[in-house]
C-alpha positions as CSV (number, residue, x, y, z in Angstrom):
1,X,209.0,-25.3,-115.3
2,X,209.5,-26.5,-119.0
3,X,208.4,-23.8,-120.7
4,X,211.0,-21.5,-118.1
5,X,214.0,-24.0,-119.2
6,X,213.3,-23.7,-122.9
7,X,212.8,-20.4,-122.4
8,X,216.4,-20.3,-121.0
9,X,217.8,-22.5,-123.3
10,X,217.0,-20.5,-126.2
11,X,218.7,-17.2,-124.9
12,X,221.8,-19.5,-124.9
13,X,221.7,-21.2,-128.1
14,X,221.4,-17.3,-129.1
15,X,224.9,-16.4,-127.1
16,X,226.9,-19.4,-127.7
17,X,226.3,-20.4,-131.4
18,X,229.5,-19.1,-132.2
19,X,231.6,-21.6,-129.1
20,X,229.8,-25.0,-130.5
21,X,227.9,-24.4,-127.4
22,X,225.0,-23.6,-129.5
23,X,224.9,-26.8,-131.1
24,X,224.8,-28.7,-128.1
25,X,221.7,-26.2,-126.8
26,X,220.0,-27.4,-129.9
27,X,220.3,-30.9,-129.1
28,X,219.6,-31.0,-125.6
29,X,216.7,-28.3,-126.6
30,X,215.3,-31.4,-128.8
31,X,216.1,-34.0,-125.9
32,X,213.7,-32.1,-123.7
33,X,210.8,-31.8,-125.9
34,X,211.1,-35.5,-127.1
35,X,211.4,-36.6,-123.4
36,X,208.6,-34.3,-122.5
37,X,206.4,-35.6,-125.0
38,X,207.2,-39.1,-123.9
39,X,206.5,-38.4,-119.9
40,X,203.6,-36.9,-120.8
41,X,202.1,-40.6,-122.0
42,X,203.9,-42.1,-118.9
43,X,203.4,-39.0,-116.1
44,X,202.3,-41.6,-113.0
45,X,205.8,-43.6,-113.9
46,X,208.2,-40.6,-114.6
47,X,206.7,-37.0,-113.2
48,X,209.5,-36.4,-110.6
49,X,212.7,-37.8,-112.7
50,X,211.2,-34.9,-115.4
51,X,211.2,-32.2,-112.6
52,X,214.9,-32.8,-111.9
53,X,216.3,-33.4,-114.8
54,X,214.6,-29.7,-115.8
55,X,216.1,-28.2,-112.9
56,X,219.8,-29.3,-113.6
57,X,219.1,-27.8,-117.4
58,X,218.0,-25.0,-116.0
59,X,221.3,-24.4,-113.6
60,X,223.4,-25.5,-115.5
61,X,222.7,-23.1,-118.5
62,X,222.3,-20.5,-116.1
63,X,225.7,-21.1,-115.0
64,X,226.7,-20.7,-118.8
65,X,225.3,-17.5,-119.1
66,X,227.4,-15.9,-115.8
67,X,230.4,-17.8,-117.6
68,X,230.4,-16.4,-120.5
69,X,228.6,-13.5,-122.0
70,X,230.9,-11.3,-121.0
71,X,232.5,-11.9,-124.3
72,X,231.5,-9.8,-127.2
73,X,230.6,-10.9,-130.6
74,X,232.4,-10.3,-134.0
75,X,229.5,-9.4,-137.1
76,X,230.7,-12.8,-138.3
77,X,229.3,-14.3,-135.2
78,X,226.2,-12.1,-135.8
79,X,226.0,-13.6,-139.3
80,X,225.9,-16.9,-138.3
81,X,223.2,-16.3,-135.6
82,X,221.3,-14.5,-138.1
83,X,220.8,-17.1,-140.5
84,X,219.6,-19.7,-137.9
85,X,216.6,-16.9,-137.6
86,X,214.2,-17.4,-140.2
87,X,211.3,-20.1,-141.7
88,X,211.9,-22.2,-138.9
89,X,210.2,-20.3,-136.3
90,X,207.1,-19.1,-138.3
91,X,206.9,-23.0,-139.8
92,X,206.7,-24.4,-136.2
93,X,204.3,-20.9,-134.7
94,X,207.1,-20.0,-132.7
95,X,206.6,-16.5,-133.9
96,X,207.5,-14.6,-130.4
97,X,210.5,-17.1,-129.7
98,X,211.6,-15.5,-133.2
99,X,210.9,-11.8,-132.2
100,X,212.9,-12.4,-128.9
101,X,215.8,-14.0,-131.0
102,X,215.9,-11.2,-133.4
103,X,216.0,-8.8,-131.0
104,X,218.8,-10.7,-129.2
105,X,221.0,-10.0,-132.7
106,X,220.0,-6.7,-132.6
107,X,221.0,-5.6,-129.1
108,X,224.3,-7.9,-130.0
109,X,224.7,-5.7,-132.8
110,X,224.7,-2.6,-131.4
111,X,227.0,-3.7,-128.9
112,X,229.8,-3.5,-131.4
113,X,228.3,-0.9,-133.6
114,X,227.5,-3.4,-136.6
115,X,224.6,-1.0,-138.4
116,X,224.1,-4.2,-140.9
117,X,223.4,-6.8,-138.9
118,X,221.3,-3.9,-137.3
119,X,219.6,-3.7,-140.6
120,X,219.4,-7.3,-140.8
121,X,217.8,-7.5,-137.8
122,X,214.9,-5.4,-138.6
123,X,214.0,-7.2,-141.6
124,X,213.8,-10.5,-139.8
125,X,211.5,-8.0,-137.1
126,X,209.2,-7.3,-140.1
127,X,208.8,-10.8,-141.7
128,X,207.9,-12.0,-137.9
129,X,205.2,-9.1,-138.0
130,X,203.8,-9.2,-141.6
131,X,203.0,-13.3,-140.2
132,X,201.2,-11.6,-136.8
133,X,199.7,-9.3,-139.8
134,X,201.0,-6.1,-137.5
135,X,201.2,-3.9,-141.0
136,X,201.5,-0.5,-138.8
137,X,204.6,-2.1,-136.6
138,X,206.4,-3.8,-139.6
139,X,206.1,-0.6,-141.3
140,X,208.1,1.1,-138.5
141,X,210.9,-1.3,-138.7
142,X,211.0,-0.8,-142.1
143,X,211.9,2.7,-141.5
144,X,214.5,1.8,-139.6
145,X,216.1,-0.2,-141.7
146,X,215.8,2.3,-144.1
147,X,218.0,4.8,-141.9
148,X,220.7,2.6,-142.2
149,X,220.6,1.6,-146.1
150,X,223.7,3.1,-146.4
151,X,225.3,0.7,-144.6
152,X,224.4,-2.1,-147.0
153,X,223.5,-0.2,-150.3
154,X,226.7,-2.8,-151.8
155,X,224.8,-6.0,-150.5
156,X,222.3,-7.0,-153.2
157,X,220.8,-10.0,-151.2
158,X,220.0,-7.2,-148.7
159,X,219.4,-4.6,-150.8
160,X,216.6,-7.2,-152.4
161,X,215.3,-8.3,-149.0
162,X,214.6,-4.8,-148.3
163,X,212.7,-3.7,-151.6
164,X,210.5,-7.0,-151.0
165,X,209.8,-5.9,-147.8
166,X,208.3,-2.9,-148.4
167,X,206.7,-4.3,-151.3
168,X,204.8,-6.8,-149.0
169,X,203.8,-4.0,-146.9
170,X,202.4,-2.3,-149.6
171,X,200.8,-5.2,-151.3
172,X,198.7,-6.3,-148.0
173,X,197.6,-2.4,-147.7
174,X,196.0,-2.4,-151.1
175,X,198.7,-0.2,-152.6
176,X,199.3,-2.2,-155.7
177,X,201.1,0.2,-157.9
178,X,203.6,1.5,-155.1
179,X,203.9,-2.6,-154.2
180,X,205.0,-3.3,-157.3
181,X,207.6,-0.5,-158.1
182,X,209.0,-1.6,-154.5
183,X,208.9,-5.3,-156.0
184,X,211.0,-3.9,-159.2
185,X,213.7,-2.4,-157.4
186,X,214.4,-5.4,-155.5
187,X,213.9,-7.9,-158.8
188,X,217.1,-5.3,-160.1
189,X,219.1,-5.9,-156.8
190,X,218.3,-9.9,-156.9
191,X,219.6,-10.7,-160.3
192,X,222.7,-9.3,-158.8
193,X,223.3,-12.2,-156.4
194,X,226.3,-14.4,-156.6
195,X,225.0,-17.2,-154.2
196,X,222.9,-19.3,-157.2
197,X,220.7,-20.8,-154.9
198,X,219.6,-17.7,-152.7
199,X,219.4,-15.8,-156.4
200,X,216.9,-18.6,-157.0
201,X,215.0,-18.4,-153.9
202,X,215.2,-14.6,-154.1
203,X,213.4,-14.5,-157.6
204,X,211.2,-17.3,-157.1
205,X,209.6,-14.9,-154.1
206,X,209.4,-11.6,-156.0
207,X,207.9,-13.5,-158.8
208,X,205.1,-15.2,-157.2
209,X,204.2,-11.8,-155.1
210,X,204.1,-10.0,-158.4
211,X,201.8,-12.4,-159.3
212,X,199.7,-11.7,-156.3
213,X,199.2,-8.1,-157.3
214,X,198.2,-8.5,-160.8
215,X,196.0,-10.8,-159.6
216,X,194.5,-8.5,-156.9
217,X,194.3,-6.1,-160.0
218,X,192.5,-8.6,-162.1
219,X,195.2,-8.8,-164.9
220,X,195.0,-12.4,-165.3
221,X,197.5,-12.8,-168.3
222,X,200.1,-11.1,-166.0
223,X,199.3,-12.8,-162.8
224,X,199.8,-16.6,-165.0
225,X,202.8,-15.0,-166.5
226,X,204.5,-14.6,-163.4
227,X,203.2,-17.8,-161.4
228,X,204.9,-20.2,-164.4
229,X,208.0,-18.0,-163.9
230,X,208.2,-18.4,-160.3
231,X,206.8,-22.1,-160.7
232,X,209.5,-22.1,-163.8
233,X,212.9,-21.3,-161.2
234,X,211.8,-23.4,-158.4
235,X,208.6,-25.6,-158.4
236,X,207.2,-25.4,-155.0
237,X,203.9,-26.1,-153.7
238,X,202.5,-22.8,-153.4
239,X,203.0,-21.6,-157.1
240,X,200.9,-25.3,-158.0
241,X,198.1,-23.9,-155.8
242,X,198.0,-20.5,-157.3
243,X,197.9,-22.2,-160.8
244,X,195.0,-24.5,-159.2
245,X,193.5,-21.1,-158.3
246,X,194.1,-19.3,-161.4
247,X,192.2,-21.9,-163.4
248,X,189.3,-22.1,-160.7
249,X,188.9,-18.2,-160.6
250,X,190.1,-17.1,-163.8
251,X,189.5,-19.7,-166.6
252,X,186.7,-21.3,-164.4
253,X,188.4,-24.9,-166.1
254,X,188.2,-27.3,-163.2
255,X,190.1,-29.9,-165.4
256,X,193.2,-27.9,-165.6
257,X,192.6,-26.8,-161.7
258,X,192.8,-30.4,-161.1
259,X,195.8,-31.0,-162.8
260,X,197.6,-28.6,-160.9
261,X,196.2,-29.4,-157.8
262,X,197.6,-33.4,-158.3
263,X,201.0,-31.4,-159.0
264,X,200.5,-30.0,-155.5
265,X,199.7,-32.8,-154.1
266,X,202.7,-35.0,-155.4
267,X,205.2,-31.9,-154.3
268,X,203.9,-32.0,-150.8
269,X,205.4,-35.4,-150.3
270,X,208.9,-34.1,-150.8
271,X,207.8,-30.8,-148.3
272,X,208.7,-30.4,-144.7
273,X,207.2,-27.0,-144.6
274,X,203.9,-26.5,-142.6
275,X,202.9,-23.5,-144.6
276,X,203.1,-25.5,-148.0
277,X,200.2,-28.5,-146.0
278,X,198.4,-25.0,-145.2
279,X,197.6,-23.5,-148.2
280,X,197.6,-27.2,-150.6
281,X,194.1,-27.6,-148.2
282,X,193.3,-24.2,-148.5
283,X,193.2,-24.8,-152.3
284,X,191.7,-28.1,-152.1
285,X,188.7,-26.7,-149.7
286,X,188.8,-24.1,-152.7
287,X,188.8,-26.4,-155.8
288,X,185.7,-29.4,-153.9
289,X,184.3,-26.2,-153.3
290,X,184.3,-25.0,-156.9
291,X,182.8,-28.5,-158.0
292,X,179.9,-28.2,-155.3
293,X,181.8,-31.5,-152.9
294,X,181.1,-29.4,-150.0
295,X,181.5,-31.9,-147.4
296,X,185.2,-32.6,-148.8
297,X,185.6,-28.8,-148.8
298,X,185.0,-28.7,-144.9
299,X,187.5,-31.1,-144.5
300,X,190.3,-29.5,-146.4
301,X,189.4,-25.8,-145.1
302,X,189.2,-27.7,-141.5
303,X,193.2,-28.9,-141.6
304,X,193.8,-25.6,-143.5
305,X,192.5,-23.6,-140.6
306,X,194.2,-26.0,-137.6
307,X,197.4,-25.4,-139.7
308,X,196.9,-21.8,-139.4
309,X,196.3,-21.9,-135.7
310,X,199.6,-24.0,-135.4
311,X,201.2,-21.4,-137.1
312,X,199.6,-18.5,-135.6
313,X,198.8,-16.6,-139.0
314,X,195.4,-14.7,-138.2
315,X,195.4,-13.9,-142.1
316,X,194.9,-17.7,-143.1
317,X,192.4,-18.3,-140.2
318,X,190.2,-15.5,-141.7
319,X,190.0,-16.5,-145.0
320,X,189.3,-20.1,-143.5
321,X,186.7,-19.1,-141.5
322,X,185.0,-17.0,-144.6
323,X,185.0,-20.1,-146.5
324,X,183.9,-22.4,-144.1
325,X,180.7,-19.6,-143.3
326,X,180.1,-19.8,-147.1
327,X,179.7,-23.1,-147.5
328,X,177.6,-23.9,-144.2
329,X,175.1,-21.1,-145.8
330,X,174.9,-23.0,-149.3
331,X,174.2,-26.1,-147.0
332,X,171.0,-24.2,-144.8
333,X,172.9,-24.6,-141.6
334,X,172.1,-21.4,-140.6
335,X,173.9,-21.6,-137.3
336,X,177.7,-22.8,-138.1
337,X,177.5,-20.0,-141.3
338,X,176.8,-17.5,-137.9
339,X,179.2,-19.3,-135.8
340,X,181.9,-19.0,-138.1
341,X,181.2,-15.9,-140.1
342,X,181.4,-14.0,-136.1
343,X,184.9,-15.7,-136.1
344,X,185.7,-14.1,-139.8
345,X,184.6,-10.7,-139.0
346,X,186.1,-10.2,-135.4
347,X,189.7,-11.1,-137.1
348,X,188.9,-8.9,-140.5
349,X,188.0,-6.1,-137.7
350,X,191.3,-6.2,-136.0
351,X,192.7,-6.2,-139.5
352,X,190.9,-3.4,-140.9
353,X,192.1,-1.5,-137.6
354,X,195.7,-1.8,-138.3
355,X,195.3,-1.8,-141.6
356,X,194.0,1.7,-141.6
357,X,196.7,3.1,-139.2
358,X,199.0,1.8,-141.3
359,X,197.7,3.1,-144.6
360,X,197.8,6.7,-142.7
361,X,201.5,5.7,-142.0
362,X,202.2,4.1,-145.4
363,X,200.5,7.2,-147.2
364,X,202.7,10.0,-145.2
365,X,205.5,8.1,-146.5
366,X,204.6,7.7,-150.3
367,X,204.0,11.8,-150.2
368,X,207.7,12.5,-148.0
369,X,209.6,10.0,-150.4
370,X,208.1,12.3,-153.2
371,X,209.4,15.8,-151.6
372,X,212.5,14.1,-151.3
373,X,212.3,13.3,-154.6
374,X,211.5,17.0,-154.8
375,X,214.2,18.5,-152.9
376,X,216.7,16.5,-154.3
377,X,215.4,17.3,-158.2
378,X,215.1,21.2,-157.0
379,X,219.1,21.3,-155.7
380,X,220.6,20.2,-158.9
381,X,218.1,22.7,-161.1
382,X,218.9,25.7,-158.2
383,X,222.4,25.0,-159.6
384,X,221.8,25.1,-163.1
385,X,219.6,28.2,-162.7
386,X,222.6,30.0,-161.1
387,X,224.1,29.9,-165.0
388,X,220.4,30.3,-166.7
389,X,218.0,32.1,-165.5
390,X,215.4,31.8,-167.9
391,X,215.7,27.5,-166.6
392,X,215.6,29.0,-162.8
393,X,211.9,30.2,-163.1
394,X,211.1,27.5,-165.3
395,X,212.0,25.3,-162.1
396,X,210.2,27.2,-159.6
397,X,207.3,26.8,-161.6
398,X,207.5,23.1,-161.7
399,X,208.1,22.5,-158.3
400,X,204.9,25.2,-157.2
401,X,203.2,23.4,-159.5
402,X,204.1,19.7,-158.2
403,X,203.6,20.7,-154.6
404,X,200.2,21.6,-154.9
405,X,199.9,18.0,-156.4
406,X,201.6,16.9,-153.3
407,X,199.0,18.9,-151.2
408,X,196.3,17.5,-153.1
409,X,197.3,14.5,-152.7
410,X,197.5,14.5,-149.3
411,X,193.7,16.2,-149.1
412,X,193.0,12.9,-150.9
413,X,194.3,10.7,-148.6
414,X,192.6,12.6,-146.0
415,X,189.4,12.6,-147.6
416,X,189.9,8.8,-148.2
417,X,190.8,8.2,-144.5
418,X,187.9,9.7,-143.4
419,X,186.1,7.7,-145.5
420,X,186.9,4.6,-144.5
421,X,186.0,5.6,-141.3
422,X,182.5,6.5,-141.9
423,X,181.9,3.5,-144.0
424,X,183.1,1.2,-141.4
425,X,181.1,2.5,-138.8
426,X,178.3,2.2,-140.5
427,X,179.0,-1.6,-141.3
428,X,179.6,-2.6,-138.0
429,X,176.4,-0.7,-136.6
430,X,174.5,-2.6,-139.6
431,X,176.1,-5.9,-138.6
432,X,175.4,-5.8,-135.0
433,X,171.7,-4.9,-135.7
434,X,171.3,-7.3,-138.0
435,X,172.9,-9.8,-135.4
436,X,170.7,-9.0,-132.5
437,X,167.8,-8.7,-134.6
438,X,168.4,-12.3,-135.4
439,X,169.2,-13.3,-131.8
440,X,166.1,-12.0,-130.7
441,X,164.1,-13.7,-133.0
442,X,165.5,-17.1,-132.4
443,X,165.1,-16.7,-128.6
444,X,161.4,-15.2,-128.9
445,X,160.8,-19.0,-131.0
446,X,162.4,-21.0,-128.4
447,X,160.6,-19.7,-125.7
448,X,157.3,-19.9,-127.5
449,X,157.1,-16.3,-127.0
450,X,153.1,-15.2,-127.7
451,X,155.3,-11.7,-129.2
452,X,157.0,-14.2,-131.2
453,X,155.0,-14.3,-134.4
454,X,154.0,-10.5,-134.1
455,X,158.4,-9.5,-133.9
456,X,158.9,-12.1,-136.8
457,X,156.2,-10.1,-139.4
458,X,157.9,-6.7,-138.4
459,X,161.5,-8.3,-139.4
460,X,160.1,-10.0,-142.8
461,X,157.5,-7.8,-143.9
462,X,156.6,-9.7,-147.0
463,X,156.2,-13.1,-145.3
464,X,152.8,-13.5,-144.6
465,X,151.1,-12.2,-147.7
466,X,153.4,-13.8,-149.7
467,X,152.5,-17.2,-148.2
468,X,148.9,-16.1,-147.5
469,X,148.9,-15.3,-151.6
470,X,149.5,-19.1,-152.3
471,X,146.7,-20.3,-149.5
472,X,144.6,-17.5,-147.8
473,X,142.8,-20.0,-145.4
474,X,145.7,-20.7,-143.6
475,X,145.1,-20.1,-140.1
476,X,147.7,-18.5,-137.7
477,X,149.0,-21.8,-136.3
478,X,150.0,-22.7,-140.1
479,X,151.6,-19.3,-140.5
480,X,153.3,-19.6,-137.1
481,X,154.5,-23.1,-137.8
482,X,155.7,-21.7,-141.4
483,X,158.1,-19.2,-139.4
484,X,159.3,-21.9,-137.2
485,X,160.5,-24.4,-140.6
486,X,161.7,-20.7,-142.5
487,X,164.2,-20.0,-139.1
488,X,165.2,-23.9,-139.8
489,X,164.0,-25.2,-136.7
490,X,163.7,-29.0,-137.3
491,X,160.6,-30.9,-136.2
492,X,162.0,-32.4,-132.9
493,X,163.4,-28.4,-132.1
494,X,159.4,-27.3,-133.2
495,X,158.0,-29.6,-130.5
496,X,160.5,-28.9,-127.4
497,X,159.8,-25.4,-127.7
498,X,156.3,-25.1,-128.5
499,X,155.6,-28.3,-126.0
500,X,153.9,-30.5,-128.3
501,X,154.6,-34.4,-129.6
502,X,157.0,-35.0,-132.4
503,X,154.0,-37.0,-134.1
504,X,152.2,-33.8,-134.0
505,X,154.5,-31.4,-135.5
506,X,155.0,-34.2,-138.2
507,X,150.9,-34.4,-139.2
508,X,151.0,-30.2,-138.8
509,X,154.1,-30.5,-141.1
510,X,152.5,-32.8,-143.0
511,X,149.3,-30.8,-143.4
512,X,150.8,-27.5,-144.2
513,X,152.4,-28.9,-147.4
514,X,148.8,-30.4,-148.4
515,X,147.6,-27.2,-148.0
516,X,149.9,-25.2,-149.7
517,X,150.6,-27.8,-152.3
518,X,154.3,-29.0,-151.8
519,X,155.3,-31.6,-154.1
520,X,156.3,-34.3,-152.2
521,X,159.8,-34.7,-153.4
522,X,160.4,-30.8,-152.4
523,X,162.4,-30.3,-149.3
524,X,159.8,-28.2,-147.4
525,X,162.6,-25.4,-145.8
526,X,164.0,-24.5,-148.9
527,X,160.5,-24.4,-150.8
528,X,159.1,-21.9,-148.2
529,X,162.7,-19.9,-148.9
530,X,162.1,-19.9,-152.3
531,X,158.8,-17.9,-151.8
532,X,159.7,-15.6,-149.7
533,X,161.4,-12.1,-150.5
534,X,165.0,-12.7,-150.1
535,X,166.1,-9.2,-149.3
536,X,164.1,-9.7,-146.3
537,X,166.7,-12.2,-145.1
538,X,168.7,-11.7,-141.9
């Protein structure tokens, strides 16, 4: 019943923001989640006066609605509503209430034929995707914001939004060079801006995502060049963290990395933004990382990834997870690096999905933008060449000659597509061998399979002569009990499954390293590791 009353309210806050009514939603849409949140501690006292109280919301705003929106809206109405639709929604992961909102403003648009809050409309659409990391979706409501540029080709805070867009979109496809010419044209609109402080916010943006791309590109000057001028117009915690990361990746100075990431740190207490918390314990998992604390680095990546859940941006909870697999594979816990590098790949999957229908997408458009380009170039030299002819067949050549660039590049893209394809089929069949191989192996131990020893030679080939090369008496129960510690089994696991005492497997254990001279003070699962062929590994 609470979720259907907020669900209510938030239609009406949508139609009324212009009456004042929208303002009271707002507060009475606060009441009821800080009175929700309360009953829920006291439910036994409090459960039915809850109920009622939601029904009466719920009537009364329906009674609103039949009341009145039958008026229609003026754009400055629109405006308004507009600009209540933004950070807010993706900071709190209330990424679909967004979507619904924006596509309220749009329908209210079209209502009264006002094309730029149309266009508005659809870039709000695409920053709630690019979040969702729907590429192939965002990239069709760029197009249709494009159809109506016209409409607000004079309005250089749009104009700028739009460019950024696309560069985005073109930035999280891998298309660097075409994300950085869309970046360009919108750093030319911004500087044309008279609000200072969107102008500010405006620049800061472009700046820190140019900085992205040259540091996708591995042009380090570049990318530090345009984090300080981001970091320069408006210090914010993200542009601290990407200094923090610049000097871990790049400059590999974990002094300097430091420094920034206390400057983090001390802007976060000013921040009421979720995202900024997000990535300063991304970067701090990243920098305890760097400096081998990887229990601290757990912890930070942990709140990292809970913020990204909050937030519902599948992009951060990848890179989390990848992280997290890392470091629980640097520590020998063989079964969280598994648990969690599953998690990472079934996300980078769906990813790698889109991603790919969108490059198809992105990469029809790159080659129709450049016959545009064409056609347009080929009108005004058709003209000319009406006076010269000589200049006409100098034009026709050029443009045969550029179109069977165009066609080639679109063989390329073809070729390229199909690809990617192949060589993520062949990935995924790899993976899932490798994972059932594993599986199979671990079960065939913990059943004390008699097949078990004979499955685990035919997966590592080179383990038994290699340990057989430092002791050749060992018999098969030492070579069997070898396998066990190499798959990480600890001693109390070793006796459940092969039904023996703990004391026992500790003497075996204890034997085994007398016979194949272990130093005491070397931890015997990372000795036996150490010689044994690594490319035999699962």
């Amino acid at each position: 019943m609470q979720k259907i009353t907020l669900f209510f309210l938030s239609l009406v806050k949508i139609m009324y923001a212009q009456d004042g009514i929208g303002v009271i939603c707002d507060h009475l849409y606060t009441s009821i989640n800080i009175v929700s949140k309360s009953i829920n501690n006291q439910q036994n006292k409090a459960g039915t006066l809850l109920l009622a109280a939601r029904r009466i919301f719920l009537v009364f705003f329906l009674f609103l609605s039949s009341v009145f929106y039958t008026q229609k809206w003026s754009p400055e109405q629109i405006d308004r509503l507009q600009d209540k639709i933004g950070s807010q929604y993706i900071q709190e992961g209330r990424i679909h209430d967004g979507i619904e909102q924006t596509k309220k403003a749009i329908q209210l648009s079209e209502e009264i034929n006002y094309t730029k809050g149309r266009a508005r409309g659809y870039l709000h659409m695409v920053n709630f995707l690019h979040s969702l990391g729907k590429y192939s979706e965002e990239l069709a409501y760029l197009q249709k914001a494009e159809s109506l540029y016209y409409t607000f080709a004079d309005d250089p805070a749009l104009v700028s939004a739009f460019f950024a867009a696309y560069g985005k979109n073109y930035q999280e496809l891998g298309l660097i060079a075409k994300s950085n010419e869309s970046f360009d044209k919108a750093l030319q609109e911004a500087v044309k801006i008279k609000d200072k402080q969107r102008k500010r916010k405006r620049l800061h943006y472009i700046y820190g995502c140019k900085a992205i791309n040259f540091g996708r590109i591995e042009y380090s000057d570049s990318m530090h060049y345009y984090i300080h001028k981001a970091y320069k117009i408006l210090p914010r915690v993200v542009e601290a963290t990407n200094l923090t990361s610049y000097f871990i990746e790049n400059k590999k100075n974990p002094d300097s990395a430091k420094f920034y990431l206390d400057k983090a740190e001390g802007l976060l207490k000013n921040s009421t933004e979720t995202f900024d918390y997000l990535v300063f314990n991304y970067m701090s998992g990243q920098y305890y990382g760097s400096i081998k604390n990887y229990n601290k680095a757990l912890e930070f990546y942990e709140k990292s990834l809970n913020l990204s859940i909050k937030m519902n941006r599948p992009k951060n909870m990848m890179k989390n997870y990848k992280e997290m697999a890392e470091i629980y594979n640097l520590q020998n816990n063989v079964y969280k690096a598994h648990e969690y590098l599953q998690k990472y790949t079934e996300i980078r999957n769906s990813f790698e999905k889109g991603n790919l229908i969108a490059l198809q997408t992105s990469g029809k458009k790159i080659i129709d933008d450049e016959k545009k380009q064409t056609q347009e170039l080929s009108k005004k030299w058709y003209i000319i060449s009406g006076l010269l002819l000589g200049l006409m067949i100098l034009i026709v050549l050029i443009t045969i000659t550029y179109y069977k660039k165009v066609q080639k590049k679109d063989q390329l893209l073809r070729e390229n597509t199909t690809t990617i394809l192949h060589k993520d089929l062949r990935v995924r069949v790899l993976e899932q061998k490798v994972n059932e191989t594993f599986d199979e192996i671990i079960q065939l131990a913990k059943e004390n399979n008699p097949e078990f020893w004979g499955r685990f030679q035919e997966v590592y080939p080179d383990f038994r002569s290699k340990i057989l090369g430092i002791n050749p008496t060992l018999k098969v129960s030492e070579l069997v009990l070898s396998a066990y510690i190499y798959l990480g089994f600890n001693t109390k696991d070793i006796a459940n499954y092969t039904f023996k005492a703990v004391q026992t497997i500790k003497n075996n254990k204890y034997n085994l390293r007398k016979r194949l001279n272990i130093p005491a003070q070397e931890d015997l699962v990372v000795w036996i590791r150490n010689q044994t062929d690594k490319k035999n590994r699962i």
